[in-house]
C-alpha positions in Angstrom: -262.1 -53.3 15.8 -260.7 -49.9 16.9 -257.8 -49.7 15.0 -256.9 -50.5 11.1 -253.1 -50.1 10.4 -251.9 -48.9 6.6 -248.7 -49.2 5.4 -247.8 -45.9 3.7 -245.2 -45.9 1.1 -243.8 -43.4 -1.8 -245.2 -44.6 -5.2 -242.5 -44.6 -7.7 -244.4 -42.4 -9.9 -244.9 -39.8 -6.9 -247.5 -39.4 -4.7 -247.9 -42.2 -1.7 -249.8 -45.7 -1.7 -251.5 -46.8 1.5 -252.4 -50.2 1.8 -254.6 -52.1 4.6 -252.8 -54.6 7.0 -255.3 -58.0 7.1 -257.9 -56.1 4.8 -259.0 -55.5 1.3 -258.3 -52.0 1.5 -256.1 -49.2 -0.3 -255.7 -45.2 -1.3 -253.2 -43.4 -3.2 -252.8 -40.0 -3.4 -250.3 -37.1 -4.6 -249.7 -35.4 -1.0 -250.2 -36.8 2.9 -253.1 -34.6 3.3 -254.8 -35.8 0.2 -253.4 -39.5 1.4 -255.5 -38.9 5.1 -259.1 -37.7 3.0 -258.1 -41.0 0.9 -257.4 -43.4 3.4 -260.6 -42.1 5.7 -262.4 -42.6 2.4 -261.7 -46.2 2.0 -261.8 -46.9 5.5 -266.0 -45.7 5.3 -266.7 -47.4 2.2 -265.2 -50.9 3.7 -266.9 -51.1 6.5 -270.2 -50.6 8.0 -270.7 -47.6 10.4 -271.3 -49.6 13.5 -268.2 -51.7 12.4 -265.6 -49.0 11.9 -262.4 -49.0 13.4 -262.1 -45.8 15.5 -258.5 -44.9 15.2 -256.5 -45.1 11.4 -252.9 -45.4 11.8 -250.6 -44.7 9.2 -247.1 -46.5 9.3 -244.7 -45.1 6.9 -242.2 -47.4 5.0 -238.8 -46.5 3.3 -236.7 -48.2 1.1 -232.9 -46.9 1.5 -230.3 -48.0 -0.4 -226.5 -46.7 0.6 -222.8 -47.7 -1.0 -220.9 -50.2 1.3 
């Protein structure tokens, strides 16, 4: 594998939940750079050394709601 791809979102509560695409993997945290220590966390206890993906990328999602 040399890419795993999170979907990022803002938590209700604050902060920003990150969650795997095809894994069992996730990481909150209160700011993005906190959210990139997180996510590179999870990402080593997951997998195996020899069977990390080389390349994390973060797609952000956002919910917008406007009047008609």
């Amino acid at each position: 594998m040399t890419e795993i791809v999170f979907l990022v979102e803002e938590a209700p509560e604050g902060g920003f939940t990150a969650r795997a695409l095809g894994e069992s993997v996730f990481a909150e945290a209160d700011s993005l750079p906190e959210l990139h220590d997180a996510v590179r966390d999870a990402v080593r206890c997951h997998f195996e050394s020899n069977q990390a993906p080389k390349f994390i990328r973060l797609h952000f999602v956002r919910d917008e709601v406007i009047v008609a």
